[in-house]
ROKE-502810 format. One line per field, with one value per atom (N, C-alpha, C, CB): atom name; x, y, z. Coordinates in nm, 2 decimals, padded with zeros to 4 digits. Glycine has a CB too. Layout:
! residues N
atom	c(CA ...) $
c1	c(X ...) $
c2	c(Y ...) $
c3	c(Z ...) $
! end
This chain:
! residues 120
atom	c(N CA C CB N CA C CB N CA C CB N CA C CB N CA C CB N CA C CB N CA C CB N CA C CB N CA C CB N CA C CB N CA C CB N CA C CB N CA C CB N CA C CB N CA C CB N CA C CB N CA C CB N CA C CB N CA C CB N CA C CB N CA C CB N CA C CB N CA C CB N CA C CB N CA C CB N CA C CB N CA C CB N CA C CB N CA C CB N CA C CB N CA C CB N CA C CB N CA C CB N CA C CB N CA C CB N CA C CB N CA C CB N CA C CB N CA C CB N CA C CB N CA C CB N CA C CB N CA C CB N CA C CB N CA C CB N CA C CB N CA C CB N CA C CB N CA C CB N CA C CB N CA C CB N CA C CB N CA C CB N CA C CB N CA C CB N CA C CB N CA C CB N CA C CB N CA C CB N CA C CB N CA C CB N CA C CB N CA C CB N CA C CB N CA C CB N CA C CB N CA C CB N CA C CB N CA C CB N CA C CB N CA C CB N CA C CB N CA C CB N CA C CB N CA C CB N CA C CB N CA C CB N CA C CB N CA C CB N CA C CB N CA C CB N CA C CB N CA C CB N CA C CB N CA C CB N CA C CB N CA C CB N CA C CB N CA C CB N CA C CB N CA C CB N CA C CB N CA C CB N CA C CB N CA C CB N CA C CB N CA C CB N CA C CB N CA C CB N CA C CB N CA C CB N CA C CB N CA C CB N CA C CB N CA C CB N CA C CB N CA C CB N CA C CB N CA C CB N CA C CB N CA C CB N CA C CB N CA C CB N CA C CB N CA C CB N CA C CB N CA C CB N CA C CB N CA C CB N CA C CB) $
c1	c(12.56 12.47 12.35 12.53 12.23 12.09 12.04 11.93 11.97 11.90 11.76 11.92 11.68 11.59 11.43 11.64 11.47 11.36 11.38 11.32 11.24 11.27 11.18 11.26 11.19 11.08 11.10 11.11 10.97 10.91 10.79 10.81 10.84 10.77 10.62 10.86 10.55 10.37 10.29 10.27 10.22 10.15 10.05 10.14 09.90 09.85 09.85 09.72 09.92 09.97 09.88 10.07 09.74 09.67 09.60 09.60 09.55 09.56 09.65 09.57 09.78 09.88 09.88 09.98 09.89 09.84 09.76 09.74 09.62 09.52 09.56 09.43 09.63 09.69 09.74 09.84 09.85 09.92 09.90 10.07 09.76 09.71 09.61 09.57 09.54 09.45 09.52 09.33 09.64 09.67 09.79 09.75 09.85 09.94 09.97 10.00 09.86 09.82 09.97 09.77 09.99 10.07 10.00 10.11 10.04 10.00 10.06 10.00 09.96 10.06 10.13 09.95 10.25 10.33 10.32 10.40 10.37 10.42 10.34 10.61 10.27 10.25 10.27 10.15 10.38 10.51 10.51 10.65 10.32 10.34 10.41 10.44 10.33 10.39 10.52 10.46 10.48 10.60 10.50 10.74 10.50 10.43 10.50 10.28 10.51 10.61 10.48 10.70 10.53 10.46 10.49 10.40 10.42 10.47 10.62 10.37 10.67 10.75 10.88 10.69 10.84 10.98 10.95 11.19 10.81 10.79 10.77 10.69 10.80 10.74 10.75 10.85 10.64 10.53 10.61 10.37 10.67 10.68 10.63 10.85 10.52 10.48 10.56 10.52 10.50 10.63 10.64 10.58 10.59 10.58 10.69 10.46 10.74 10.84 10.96 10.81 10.95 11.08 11.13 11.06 11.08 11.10 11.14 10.98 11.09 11.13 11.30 10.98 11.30 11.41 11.57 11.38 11.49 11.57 11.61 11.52 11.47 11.53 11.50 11.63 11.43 11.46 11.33 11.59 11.26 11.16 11.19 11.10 11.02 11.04 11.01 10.89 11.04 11.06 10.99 11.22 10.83 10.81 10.79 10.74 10.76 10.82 10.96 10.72 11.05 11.19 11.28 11.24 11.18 11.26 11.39 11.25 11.40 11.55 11.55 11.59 11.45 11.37 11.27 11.34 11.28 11.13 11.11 11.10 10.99 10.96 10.92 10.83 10.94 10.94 10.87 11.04 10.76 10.69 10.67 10.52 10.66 10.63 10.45 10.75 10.44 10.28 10.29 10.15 10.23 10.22 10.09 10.20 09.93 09.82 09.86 09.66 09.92 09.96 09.85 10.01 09.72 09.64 09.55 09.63 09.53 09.42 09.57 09.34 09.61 09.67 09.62 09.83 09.64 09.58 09.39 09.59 09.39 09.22 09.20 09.14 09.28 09.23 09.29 09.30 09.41 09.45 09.37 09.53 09.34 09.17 09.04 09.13 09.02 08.90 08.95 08.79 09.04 09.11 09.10 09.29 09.19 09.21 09.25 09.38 09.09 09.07 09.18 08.87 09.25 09.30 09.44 09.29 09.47 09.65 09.71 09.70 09.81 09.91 10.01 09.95 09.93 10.08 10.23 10.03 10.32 10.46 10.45 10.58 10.41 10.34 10.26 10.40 10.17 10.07 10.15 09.97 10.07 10.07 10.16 09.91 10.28 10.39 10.48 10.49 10.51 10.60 10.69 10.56 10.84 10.98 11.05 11.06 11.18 11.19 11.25 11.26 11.31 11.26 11.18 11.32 11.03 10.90 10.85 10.94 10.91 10.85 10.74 10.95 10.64 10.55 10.54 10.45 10.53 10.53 10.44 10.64 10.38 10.29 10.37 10.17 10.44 10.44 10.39 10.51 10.37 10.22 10.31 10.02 10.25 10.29 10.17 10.30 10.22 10.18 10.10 10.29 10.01 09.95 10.05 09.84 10.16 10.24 10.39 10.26 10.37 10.42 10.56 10.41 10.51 10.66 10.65 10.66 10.74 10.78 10.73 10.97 10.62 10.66 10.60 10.63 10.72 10.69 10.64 10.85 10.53 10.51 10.51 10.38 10.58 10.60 10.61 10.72 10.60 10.58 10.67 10.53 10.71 10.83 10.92 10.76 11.04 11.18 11.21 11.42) $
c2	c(-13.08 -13.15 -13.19 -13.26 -13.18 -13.22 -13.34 -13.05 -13.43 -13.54 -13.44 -13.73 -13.41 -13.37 -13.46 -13.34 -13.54 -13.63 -13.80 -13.54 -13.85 -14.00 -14.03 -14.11 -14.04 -14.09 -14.25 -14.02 -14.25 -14.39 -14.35 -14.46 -14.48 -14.48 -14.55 -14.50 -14.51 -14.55 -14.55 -14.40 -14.64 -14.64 -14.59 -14.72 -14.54 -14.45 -14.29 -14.52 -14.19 -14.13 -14.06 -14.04 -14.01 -13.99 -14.08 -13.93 -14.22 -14.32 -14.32 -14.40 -14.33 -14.30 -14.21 -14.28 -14.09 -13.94 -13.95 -13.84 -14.04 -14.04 -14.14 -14.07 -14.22 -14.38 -14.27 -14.53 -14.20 -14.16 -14.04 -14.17 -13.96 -13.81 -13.94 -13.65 -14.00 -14.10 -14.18 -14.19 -14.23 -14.34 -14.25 -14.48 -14.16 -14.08 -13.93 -14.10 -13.88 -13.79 -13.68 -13.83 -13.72 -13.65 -13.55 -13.75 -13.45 -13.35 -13.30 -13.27 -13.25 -13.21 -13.10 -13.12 -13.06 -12.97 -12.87 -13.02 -12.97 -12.93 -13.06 -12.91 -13.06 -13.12 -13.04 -13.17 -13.14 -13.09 -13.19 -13.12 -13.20 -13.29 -13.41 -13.21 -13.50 -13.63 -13.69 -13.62 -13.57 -13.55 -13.51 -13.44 -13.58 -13.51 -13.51 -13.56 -13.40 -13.35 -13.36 -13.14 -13.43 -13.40 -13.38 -13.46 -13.36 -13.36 -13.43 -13.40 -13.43 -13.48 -13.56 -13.55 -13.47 -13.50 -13.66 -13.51 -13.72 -13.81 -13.81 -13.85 -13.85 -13.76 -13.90 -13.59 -13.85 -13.93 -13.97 -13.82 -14.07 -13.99 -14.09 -13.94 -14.06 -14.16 -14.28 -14.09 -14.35 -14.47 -14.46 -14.65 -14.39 -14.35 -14.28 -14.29 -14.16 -14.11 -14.13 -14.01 -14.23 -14.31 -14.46 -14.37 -14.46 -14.56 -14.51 -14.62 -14.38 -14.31 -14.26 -14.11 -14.21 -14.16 -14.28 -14.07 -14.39 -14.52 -14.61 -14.59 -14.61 -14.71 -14.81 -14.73 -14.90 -15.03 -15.03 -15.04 -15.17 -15.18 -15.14 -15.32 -15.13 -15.09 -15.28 -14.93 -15.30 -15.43 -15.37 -15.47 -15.42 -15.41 -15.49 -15.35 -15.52 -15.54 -15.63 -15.59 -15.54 -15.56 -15.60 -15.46 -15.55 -15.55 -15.50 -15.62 -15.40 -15.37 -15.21 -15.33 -15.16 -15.07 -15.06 -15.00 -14.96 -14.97 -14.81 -15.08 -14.77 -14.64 -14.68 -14.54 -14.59 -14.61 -14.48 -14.66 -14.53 -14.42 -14.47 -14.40 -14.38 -14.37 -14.34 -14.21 -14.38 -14.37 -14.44 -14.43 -14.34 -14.38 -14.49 -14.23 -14.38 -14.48 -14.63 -14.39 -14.68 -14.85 -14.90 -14.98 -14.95 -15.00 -14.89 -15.06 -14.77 -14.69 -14.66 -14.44 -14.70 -14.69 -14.79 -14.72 -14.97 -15.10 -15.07 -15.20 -14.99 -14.96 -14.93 -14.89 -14.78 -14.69 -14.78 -14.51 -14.83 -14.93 -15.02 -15.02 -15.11 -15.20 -15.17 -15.28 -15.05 -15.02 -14.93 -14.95 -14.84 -14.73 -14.83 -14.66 -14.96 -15.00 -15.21 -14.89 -15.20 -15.39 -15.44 -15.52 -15.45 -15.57 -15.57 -15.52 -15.48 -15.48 -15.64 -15.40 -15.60 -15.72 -15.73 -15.77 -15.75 -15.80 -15.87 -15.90 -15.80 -15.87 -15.92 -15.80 -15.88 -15.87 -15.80 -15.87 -15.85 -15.80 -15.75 -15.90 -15.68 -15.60 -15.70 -15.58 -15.66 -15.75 -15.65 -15.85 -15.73 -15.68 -15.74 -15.69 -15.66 -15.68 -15.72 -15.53 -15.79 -15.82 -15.68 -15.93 -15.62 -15.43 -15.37 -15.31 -15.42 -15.40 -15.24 -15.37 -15.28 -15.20 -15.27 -15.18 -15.22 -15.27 -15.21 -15.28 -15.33 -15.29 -15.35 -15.28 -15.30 -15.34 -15.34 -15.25 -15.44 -15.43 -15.48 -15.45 -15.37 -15.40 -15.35 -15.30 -15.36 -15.32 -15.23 -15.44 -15.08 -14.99 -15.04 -14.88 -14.97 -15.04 -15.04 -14.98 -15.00 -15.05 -15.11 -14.93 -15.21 -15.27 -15.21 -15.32 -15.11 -15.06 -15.10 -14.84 -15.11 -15.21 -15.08 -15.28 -15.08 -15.00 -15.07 -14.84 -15.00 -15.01 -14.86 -15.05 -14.92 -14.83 -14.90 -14.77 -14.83 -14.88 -14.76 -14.97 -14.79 -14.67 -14.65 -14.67 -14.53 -14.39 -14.52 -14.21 -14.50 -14.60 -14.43 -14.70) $
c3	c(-08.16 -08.25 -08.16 -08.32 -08.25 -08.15 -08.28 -08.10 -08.21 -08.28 -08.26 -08.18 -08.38 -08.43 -08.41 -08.55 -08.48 -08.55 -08.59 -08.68 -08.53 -08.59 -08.68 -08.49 -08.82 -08.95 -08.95 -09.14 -08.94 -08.96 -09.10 -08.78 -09.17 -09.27 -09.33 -09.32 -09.39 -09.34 -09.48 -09.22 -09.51 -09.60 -09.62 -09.62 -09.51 -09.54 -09.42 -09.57 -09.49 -09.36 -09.28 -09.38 -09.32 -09.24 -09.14 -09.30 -09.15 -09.08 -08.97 -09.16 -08.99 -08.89 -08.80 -08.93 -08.88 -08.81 -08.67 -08.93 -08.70 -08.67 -08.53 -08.79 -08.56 -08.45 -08.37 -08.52 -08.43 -08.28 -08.25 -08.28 -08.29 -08.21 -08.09 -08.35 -08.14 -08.03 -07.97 -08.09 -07.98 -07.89 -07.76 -08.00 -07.86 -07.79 -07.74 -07.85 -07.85 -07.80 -07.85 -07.64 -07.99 -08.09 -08.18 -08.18 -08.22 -08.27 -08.38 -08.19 -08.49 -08.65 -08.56 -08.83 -08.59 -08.63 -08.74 -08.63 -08.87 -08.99 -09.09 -09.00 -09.21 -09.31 -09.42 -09.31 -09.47 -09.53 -09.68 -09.41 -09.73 -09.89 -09.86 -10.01 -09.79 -09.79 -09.66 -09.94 -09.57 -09.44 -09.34 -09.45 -09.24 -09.15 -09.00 -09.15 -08.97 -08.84 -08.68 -08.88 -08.64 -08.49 -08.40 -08.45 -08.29 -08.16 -08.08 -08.11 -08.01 -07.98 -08.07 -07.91 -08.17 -08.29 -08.37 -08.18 -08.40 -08.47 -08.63 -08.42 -08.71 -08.83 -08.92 -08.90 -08.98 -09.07 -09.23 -09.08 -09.29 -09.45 -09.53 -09.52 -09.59 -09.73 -09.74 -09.86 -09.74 -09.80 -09.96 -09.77 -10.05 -10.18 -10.21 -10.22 -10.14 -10.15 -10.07 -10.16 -09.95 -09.92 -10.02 -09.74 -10.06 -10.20 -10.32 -10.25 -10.35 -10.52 -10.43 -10.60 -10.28 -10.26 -10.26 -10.12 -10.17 -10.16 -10.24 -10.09 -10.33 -10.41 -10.41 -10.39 -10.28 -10.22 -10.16 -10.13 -10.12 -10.07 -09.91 -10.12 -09.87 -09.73 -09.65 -09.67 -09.56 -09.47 -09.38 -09.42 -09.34 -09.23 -09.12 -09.23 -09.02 -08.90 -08.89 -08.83 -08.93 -08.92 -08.80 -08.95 -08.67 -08.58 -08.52 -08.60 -08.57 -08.59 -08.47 -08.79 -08.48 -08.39 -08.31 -08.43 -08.20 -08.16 -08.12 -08.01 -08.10 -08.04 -07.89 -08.12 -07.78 -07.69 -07.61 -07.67 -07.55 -07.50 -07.30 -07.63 -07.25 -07.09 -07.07 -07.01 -06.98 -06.93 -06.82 -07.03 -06.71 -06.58 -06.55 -06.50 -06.63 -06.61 -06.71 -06.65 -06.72 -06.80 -06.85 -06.69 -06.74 -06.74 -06.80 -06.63 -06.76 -06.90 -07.06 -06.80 -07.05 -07.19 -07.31 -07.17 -07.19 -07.23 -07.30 -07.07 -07.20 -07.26 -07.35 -07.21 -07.35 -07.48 -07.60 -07.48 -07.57 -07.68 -07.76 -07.62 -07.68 -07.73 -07.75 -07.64 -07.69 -07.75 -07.88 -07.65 -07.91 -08.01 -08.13 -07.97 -08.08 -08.21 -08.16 -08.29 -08.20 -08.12 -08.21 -08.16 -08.30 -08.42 -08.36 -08.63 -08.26 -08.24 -08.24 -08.05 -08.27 -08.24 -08.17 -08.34 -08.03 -07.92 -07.96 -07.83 -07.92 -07.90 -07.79 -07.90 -07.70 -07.56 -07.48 -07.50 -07.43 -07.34 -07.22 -07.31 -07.15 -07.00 -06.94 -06.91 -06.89 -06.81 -06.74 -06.91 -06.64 -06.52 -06.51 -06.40 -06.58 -06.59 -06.41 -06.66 -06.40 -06.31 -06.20 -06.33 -06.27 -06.17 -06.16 -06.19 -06.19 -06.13 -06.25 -05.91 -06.34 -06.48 -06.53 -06.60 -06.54 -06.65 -06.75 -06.62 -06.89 -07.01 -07.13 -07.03 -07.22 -07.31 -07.45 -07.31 -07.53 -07.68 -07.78 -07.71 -07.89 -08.02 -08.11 -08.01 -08.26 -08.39 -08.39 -08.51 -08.47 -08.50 -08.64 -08.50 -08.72 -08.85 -08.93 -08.92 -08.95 -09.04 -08.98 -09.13 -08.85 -08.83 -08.72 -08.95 -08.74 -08.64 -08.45 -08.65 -08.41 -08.28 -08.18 -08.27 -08.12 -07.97 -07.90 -07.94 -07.77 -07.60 -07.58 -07.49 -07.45 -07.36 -07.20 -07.39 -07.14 -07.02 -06.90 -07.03 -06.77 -06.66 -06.67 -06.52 -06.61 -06.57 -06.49 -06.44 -06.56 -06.44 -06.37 -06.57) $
! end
């Protein structure tokens, strides 16, 4: 068995699309009517049709997850970050864990949790 894909769910999905081809440098794959498949197995789905499918409202920043991404340049990540998109909302700013990792955590526009931090 292979773990495929992680859907996170988004209220306007081209907006999103758009966050993580510029911040991360993610790429369509597949748009798939309301699904959008990208690079590195992320995929995009309406929150319109994770609701008709669920049932149940979506909870965002739940906390319950995070995406986690690596980047060597840290400090040009912090840049493109703030200038890409001034309104972020730190969990935390630029910090140095006590095994000498540094790491940056923000909410995505629909609230989802990621780290980026250098290569352990």
């Amino acid at each position: 068995m292979k773990l495929k894909n992680v859907l996170i769910v988004v209220k306007d999905i081209d907006r999103s699309r758009a966050f993580y081809r510029d911040l991360f440098g993610l790429e369509l794959v597949a748009d798939l009517d309301g699904n959008m498949i990208l690079t590195e197995g992320l995929v995009l789905q309406d929150e319109r049709i994770w609701k008709s499918f669920l049932e149940r409202e979506i909870i965002p920043e739940n906390h319950a997850a995070e995406l986690y991404f690596e980047e060597a340049d840290i400090e040009g990540f912090v840049r493109r970050l703030e200038e890409y998109w001034p309104e972020v909302r730190y969990v935390n700013r630029l910090m140095t864990h006590s095994w000498g990792q540094r790491v940056v955590r923000f909410y995505d526009p629909d609230g989802h949790l990621i780290e980026v931090g250098t290569p352990v």
